[in-house]
N, C-alpha and C positions, 0 to 999 in steps of 0.2 A: 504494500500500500504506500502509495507517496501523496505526502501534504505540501505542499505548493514547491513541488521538487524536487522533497528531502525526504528518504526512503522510510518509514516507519518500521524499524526490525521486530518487535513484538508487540503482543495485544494486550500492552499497559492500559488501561483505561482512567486518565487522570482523575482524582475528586477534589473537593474543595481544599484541602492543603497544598495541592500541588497548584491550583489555581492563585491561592493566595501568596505561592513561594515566587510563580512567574511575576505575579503582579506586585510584590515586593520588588525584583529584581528590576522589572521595567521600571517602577519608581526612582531607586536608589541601586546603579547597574554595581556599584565598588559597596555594596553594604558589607559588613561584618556576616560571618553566617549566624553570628547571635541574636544580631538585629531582626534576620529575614525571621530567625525561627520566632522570635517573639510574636512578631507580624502573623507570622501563620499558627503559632500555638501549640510550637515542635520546639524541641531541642536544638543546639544547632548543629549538630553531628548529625541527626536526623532530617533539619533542613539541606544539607550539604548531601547525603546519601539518596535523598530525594530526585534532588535538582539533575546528582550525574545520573539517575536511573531515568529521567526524562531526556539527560539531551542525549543517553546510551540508547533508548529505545528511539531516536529519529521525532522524539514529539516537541522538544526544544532544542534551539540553537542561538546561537550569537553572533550581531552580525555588529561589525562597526562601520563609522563615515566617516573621514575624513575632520576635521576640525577645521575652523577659521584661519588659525597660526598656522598649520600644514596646507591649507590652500592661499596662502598669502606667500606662501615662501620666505619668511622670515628668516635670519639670519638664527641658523641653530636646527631650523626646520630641515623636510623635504621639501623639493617641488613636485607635484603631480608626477611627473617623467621620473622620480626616485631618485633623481638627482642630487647633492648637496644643494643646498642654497647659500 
């Protein structure tokens, strides 16, 4: 089964903890897994165990974009092209 791509390898069926762990994450992407687990009502060994059994199952992933400073080519940054700046 693929979701917009990305292969689904088992038939995890997330619930409300796992919803509330992504929607932590999407809030706050560098939280603490203490924080996430509060948020969702878990430990955070159990928030953290969670989250790789979602992105291991193909049901989460992480994507990133570019920043302001690495599309401005600031001194220190990239440019687009991988370049030094």
């Amino acid at each position: 089964m693929q979701i917009e791509g990305h292969l689904v390898k088992d038939s995890h069926v997330p619930d409300d903890i796992d919803f509330r762990i992504v929607h932590a994450l999407q809030s706050a992407p560098r939280a603490p897994w203490g924080a996430v687990g509060e948020v969702a009502g878990v430990s955070a060994p159990t928030a953290a165990r969670r989250w790789e059994r979602l992105v291991d199952s193909g049901l989460a992933w992480i994507v990133t974009y570019p920043g302001p400073a690495y599309l401005s080519g600031r001194p220190g940054t990239r440019s687009c092209s991988g370049e030094s700046a």
